[in-house]
C-alpha positions in Angstrom: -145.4 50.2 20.0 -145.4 54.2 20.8 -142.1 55.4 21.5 -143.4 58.6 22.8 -147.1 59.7 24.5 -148.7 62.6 24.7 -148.9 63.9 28.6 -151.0 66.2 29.6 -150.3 69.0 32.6 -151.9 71.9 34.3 -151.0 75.1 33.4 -148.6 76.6 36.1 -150.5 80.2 35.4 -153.8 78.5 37.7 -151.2 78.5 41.0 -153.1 81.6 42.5 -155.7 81.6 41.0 -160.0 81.4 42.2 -161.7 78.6 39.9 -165.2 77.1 39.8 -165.0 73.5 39.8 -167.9 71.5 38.9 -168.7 68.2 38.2 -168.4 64.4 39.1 -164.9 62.9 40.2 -163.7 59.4 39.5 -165.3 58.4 42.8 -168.7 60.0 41.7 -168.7 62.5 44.1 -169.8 65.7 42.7 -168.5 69.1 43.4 -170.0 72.6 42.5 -167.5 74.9 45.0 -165.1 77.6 44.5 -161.2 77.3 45.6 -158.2 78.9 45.4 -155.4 77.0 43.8 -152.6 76.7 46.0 -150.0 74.7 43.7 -149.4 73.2 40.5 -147.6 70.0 40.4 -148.0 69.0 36.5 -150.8 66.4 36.8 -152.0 67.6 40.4 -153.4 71.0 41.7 -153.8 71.3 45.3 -156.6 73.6 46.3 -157.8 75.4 49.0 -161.4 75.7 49.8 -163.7 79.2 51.2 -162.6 77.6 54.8 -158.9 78.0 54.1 -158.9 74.4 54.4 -156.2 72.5 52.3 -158.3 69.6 50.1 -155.8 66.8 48.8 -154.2 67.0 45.4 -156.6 66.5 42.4 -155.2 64.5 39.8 -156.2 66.1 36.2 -157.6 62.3 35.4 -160.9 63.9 37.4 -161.3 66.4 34.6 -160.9 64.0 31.8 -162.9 60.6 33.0 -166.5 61.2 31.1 -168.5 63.8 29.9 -169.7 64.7 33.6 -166.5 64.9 35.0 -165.3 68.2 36.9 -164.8 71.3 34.9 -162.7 74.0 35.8 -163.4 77.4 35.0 -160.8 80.4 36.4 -162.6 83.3 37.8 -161.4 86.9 36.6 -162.2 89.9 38.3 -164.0 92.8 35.9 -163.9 96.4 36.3 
């Protein structure tokens, strides 16, 4: 038996943040959008879409379910 797991967070430095997400969720629904992350809440982000529309908490399980599942890519602004 495992006395201890690995767990696995999102980093606090995203809160702020524009990101790309693209991909398939657990429920096969497939995003390609940007947001804004609003929050980080160790397993959850909470994002904000282009609207200013709050979406629900993502769980970082939709990240790591398959192959296809979302990506997340943090959008920098050059000079």
């Amino acid at each position: 038996m495992e006395t201890f797991i690995e767990s696995k967070v999102f980093n606090q430095k995203l809160a702020g943040k524009a990101v790309r997400i693209k991909g398939f969720d657990i429920d096969g629904g497939n995003w390609d959008r940007l947001f804004l992350v609003k929050d980080v809440k160790g397993e959850y982000i909470t994002l904000i879409n282009c609207q200013g529309e709050e979406i629900e908490d993502v769980h970082i399980e939709n990240f790591e379910h398959a192959e296809d599942g979302l990506k997340i890519t943090v959008l920098e602004e050059k000079e």
